[in-house]
C-alpha positions as CSV (number, residue, x, y, z in Angstrom):
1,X,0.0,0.0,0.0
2,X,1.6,3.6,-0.9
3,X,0.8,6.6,1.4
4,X,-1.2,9.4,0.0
5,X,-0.6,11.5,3.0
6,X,2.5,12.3,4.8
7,X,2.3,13.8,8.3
8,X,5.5,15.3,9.2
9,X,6.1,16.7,12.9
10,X,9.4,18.4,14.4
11,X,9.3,16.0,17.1
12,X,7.6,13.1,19.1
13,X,6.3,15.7,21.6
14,X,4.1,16.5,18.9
15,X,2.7,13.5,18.4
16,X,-0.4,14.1,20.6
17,X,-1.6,16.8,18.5
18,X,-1.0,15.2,15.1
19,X,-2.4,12.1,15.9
20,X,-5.9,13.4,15.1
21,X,-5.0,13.8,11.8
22,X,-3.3,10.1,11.9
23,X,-6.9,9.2,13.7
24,X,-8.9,10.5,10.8
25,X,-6.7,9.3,7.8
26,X,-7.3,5.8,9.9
27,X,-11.1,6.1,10.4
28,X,-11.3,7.0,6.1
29,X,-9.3,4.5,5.4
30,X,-6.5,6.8,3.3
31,X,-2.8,5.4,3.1
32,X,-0.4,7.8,5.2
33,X,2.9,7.7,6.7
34,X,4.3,9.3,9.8
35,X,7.9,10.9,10.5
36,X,9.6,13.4,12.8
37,X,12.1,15.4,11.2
38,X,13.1,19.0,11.9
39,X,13.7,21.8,9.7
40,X,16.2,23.0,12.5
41,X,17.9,19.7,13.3
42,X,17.8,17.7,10.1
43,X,17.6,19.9,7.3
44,X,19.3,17.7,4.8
45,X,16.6,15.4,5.6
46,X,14.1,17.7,5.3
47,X,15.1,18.8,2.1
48,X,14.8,15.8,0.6
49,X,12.0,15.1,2.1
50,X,10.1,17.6,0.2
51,X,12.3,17.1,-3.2
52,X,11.2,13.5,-3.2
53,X,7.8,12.9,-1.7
54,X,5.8,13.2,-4.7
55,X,7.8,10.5,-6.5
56,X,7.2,8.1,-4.0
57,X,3.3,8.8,-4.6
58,X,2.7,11.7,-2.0
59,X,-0.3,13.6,-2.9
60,X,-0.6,16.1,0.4
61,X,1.9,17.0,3.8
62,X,0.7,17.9,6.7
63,X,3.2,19.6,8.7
64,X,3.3,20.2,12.1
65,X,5.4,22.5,13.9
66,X,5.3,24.8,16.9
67,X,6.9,28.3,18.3
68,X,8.7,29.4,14.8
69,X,7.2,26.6,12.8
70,X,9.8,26.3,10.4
71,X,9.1,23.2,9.2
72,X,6.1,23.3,6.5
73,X,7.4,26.5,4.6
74,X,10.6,24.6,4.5
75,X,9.1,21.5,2.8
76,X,7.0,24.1,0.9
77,X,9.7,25.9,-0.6
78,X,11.2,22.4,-1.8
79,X,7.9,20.2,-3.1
80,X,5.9,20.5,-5.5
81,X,3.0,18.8,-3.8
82,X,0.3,20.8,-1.3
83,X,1.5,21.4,2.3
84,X,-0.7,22.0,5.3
85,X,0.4,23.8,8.4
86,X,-0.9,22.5,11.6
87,X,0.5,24.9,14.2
88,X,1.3,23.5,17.4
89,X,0.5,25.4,21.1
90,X,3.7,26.2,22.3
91,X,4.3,27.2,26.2
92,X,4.9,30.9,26.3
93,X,2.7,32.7,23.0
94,X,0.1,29.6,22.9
95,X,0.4,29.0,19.1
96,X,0.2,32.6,17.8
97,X,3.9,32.6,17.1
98,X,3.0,29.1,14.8
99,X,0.4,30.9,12.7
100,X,1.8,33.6,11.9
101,X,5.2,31.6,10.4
102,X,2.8,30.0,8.9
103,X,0.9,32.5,7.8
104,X,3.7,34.7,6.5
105,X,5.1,32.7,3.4
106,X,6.7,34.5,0.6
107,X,4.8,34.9,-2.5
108,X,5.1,31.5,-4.5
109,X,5.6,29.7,-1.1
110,X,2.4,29.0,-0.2
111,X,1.7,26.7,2.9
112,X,-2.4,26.2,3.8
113,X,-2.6,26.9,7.6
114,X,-5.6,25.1,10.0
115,X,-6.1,26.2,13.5
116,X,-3.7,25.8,16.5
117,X,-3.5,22.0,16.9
118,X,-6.0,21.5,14.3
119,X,-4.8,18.4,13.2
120,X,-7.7,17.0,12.2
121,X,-8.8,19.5,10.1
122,X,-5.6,19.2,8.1
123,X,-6.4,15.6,7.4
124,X,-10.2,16.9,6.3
125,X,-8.3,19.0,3.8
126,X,-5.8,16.9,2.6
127,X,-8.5,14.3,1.8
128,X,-10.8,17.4,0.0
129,X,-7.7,18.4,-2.1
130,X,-7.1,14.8,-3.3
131,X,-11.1,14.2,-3.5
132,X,-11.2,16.6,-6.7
133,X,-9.5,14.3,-8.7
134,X,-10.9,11.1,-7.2
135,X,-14.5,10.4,-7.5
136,X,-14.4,7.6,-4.7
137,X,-12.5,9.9,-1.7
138,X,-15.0,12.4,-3.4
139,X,-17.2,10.0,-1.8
140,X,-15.9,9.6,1.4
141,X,-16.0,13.6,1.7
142,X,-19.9,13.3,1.2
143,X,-20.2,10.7,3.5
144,X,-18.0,13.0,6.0
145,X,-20.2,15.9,5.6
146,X,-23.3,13.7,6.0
147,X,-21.9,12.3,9.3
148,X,-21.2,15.5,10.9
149,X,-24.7,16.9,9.8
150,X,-26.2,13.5,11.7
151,X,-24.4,14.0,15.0
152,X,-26.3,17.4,15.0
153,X,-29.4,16.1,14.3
154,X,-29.2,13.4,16.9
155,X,-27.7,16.2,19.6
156,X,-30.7,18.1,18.8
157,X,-33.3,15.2,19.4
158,X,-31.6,14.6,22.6
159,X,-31.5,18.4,23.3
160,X,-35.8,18.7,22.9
161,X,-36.0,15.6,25.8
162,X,-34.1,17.8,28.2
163,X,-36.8,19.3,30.9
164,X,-36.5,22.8,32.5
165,X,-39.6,24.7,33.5
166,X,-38.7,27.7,32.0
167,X,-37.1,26.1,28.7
168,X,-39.4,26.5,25.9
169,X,-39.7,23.8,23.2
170,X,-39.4,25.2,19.6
């Protein structure tokens, strides 16, 4: 089986963040790999990395990196493939210093950015950006939209059992 997805992270200690994204690639069945490498510590590894990961059958990276989140405009300025930025919470400016390295790519550099440790939602994307050419992860999208619009249904059916005397039923 070849990955479609590569989650990237500067380190294990960001593993508990990035995992969502490994979670959901799991749950929608989508090939993906998983490696720590850092745009600080390993840059020759990086760098080839990004050079090479679309020849190995890469379609989207997800890269997650905290505090000055060097790491996906690195393998953006090198790959020819989609990157996603997932900044990580850091301990002193809580993520804000992520997103905004992220968010602060040079024209032709571009790196998509989700929410501090929004994991998840950069596996959501990266399966939305490979669903346009793919009619059948187009269908798992539909089915993804569809489940999210049933858990609020359902939430709202429990919601109308709850009783307060001064909560009035719509």
């Amino acid at each position: 089986m070849t990955p479609l997805v590569s989650i990237i992270m500067g380190s294990t200690s960001d593993l508990p963040v990035m995992e969502k994204a490994c979670q959901f690639l799991e749950e929608m069945q989508i090939p993906f790999e998983v490696n720590a490498l850092s745009a600080h510590r390993t840059p020759a590894e990086v760098s080839n990395f990004a050079r090479t990961a679309h020849t190995r059958g890469i379609k989207v990276i997800i890269a997650g990196a905290g505090m000055a989140a060097a790491l996906p405009g690195v393998i953006a300025a090198e790959s020819p493939l989609p990157v996603i930025g997932v900044p990580i919470k850091g301990s002193v400016l809580d993520g804000v210093d992520a997103v905004l390295s992220m968010l602060q790519m040079p024209p032709g550099i571009p790196v998509a950015t989700v929410a501090v440790n929004g994991a998840q939602n950069a596996a959501v994307l990266a399966m939305q950006i490979m669903a346009t050419g793919d009619p059948m992860m187009q269908q798992k999208v539909l089915q993804h939209k569809q489940g999210l619009k049933n858990k609020i249904v359902k939430a709202n059916e429990e919601l109308a059992k709850l009783e307060y005397q001064y909560c009035v039923k719509q």
